[in-house]
C-alpha positions as CSV (number, residue, x, y, z in Angstrom):
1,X,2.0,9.6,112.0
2,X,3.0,11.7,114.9
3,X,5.1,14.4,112.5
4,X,2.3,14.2,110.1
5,X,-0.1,15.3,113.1
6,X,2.5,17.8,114.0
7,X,2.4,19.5,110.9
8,X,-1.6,19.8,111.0
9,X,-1.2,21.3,114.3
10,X,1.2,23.9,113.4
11,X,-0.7,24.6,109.9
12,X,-4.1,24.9,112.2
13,X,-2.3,26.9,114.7
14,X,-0.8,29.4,111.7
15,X,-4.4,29.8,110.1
16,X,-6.0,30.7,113.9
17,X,-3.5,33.2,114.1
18,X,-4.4,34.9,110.7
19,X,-7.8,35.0,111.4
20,X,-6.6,36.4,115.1
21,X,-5.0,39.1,113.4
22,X,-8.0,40.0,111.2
23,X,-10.5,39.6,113.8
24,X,-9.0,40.1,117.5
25,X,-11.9,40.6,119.3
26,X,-13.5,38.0,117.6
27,X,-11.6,35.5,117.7
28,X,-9.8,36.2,120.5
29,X,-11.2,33.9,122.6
30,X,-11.1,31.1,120.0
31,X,-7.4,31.8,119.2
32,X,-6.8,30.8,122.7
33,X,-9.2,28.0,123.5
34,X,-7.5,26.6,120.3
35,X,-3.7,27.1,121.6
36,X,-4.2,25.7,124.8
37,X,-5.9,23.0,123.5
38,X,-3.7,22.5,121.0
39,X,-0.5,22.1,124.0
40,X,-2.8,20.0,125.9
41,X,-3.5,17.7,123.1
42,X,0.6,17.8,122.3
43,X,1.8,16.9,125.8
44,X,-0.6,13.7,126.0
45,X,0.7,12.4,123.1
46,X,4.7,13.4,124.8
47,X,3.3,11.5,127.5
48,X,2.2,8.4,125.4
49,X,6.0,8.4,123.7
């Protein structure tokens, strides 16, 4: 379960930075909101292991 949740993390993380590239100042913000969230939400589960 936790690879499978890695993989829709990365593939999440791959399409935000497409749409970062398309749209910078846009979705700048988002991009970011979305990567740190995205490293908070993979330590806790480090932690949990």
């Amino acid at each position: 379960m936790t690879i499978e949740f890695i993989k829709k993390l990365q593939y999440r993380h791959r399409v935000t930075g497409d749409d970062f590239n398309l749209y910078p100042r846009q979705s700048g913000l988002k991009f970011f909101f979305a990567c740190v969230l995205g490293a908070f939400m993979f330590l806790a589960i480090a932690v949990k292991i």
